[in-house]
C-alpha positions as CSV (number, residue, x, y, z in Angstrom):
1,X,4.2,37.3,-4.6
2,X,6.2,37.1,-8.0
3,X,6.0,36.5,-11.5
4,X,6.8,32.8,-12.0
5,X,10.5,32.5,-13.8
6,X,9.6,31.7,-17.3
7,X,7.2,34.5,-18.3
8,X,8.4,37.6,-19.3
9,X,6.4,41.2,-20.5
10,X,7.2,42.6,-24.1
11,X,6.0,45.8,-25.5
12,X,5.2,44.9,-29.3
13,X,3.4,47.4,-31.2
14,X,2.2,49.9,-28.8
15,X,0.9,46.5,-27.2
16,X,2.2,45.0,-23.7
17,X,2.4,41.2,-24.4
18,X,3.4,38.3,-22.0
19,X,5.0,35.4,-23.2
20,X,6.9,32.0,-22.0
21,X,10.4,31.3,-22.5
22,X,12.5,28.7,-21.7
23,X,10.9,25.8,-20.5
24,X,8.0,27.4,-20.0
25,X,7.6,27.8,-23.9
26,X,6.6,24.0,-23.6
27,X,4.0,24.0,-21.6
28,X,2.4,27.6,-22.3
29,X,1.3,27.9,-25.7
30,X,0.3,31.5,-26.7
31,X,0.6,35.3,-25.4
32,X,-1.6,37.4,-23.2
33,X,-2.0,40.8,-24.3
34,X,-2.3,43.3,-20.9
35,X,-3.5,46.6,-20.5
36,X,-2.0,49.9,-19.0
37,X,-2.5,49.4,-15.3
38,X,-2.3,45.2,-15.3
39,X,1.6,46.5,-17.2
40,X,2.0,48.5,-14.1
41,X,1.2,45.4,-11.9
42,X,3.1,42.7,-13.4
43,X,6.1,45.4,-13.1
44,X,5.9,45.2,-9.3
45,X,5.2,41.8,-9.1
46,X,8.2,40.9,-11.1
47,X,9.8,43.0,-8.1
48,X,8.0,40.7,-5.3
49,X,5.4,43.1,-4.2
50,X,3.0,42.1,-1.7
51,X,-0.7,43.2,-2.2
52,X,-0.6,45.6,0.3
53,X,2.5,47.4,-1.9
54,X,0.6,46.6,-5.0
55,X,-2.2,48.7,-3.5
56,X,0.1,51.6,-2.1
57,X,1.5,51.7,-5.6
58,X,-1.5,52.4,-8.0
59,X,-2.8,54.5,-5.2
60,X,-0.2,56.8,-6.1
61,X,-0.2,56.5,-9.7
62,X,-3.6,56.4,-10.6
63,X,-6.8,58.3,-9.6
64,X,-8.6,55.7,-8.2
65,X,-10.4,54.7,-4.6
66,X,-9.3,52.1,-2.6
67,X,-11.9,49.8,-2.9
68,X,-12.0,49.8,-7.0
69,X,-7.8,49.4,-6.7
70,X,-8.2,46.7,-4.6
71,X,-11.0,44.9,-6.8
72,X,-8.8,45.4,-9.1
73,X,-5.4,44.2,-8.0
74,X,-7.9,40.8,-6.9
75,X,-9.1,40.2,-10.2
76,X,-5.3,41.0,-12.0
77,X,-4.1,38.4,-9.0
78,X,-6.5,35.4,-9.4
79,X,-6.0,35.5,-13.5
80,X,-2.3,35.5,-13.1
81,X,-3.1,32.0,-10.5
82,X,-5.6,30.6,-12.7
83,X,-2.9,31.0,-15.6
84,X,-0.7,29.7,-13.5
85,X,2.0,33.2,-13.7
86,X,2.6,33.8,-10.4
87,X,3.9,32.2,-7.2
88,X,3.6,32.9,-3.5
């Protein structure tokens, strides 16, 4: 999985923020603001990582049980899709 070309993450404010650029701009009106650990997930996902890495990853950097991280990755991965962010 990837980030779809077109979005990119900002840090504005303290804030992480992700907005269009490029053609994208047109069709994507707006910014999402993301929190600490969806930051760290749309870094490895700008990197390609699979779920499977995405899991191994905030295994190791946060304190958190499998199950919740997966949950988690899930939910962060099906708003990206319903926003239309990411590609397979």
């Amino acid at each position: 999985m990837k980030i779809k070309d077109g979005y990119i993450l900002r840090q504005v404010a303290g804030n992480s923020i992700v907005i269009a650029v490029g053609d994208e701009a047109l069709n994507f009106n707006g910014m999402i603001t993301i929190n600490g650990a969806g930051t760290f997930l749309w870094q490895k996902l700008s990197e390609g990582a699979t779920e499977e890495e995405l899991l191994a990853a905030m295994l190791s950097e946060y304190e958190i049980d499998a199950e919740t991280a997966k949950q988690d990755i899930g939910d962060f991965i099906n708003k990206l899709k319903s926003a239309d962010l990411i590609v397979e």
